[in-house]
C-alpha positions, 0 to 999 in steps of 0.5 A: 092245490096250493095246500098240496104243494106247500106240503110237497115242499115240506116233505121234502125239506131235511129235518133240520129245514123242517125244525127250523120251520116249527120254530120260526111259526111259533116265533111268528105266532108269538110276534103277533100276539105280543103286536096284537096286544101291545096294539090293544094297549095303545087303543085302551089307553087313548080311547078311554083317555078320549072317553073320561075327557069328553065324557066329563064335558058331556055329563057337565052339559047334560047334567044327567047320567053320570058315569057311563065312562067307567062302564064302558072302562070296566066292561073293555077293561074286564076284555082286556085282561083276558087278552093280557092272560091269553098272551101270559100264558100262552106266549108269556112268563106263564107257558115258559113256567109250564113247559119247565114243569113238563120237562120236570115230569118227562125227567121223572117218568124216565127214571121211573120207567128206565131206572137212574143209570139209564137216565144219567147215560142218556143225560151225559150222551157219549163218553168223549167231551166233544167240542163244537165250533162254527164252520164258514157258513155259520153252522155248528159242527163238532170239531176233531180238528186239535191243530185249530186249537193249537193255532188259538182258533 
């Protein structure tokens, strides 16, 4: 029930209120992967710290097995990385690099498929240089108004 009514409200917001939604997910999702991650971190660092501590103690009295620090190091280790590349590329430098490349081949196709002056058209947009400024409520808006030039803004 809650499913059905959260997706009447969304289809009633305007366009802009649904970007703004998709954009403030992905933010959100990107949040908690980078805490998840800083939060695993932090457990890394003290937990191994503990273990190679306590660890030196245990092996002096028990003058027997040494080493399972490090094991239990390089497994958690081995996980760790994996969630530091999960991060990089799905969030990171690494999905910043991927979409530039899809924008690159979107911008390939469109002169292949429409020709360059097609693209340099769609490129530009209108003729006219158009100037934006921000309105009362912080919205940008285009401004045809030259007097609020004149003035000095």
């Amino acid at each position: 029930m809650a499913d059905k009514k959260k997706k009447d409200d969304y289809d009633e917001l305007t366009e802009e209120q649904r970007l703004r939604r998709r954009i403030e997910k992905r933010l959100e999702q990107k949040r908690e992967a980078l805490t998840g991650l800083l939060v695993h971190t932090v457990i890394f660092v003290f937990v191994n710290s503990w273990l190679f501590g306590l660890g030196g103690w245990v092996d002096n009295m028990a003058n027997g097995v040494y080493g399972w620090p490090h094991i239990v190091t390089i497994f958690w280790g081995m996980g760790y990385i994996a969630n530091v590349l999960d991060y990089y590329f799905n969030h990171g430098y690494g999905h910043t690099r991927f979409e530039r490349q899809v924008d690159r081949e979107v911008e390939r196709e469109r002169r292949k498929i429409y020709g360059d002056e097609y693209y340099e058209k769609v490129k530009q947009g209108d003729e006219h240089d158009a100037t934006y400024r921000l309105s009362d409520d912080g919205e940008l808006i285009e401004d045809d108004d030259e007097e609020y030039y004149q003035r000095g803004r």
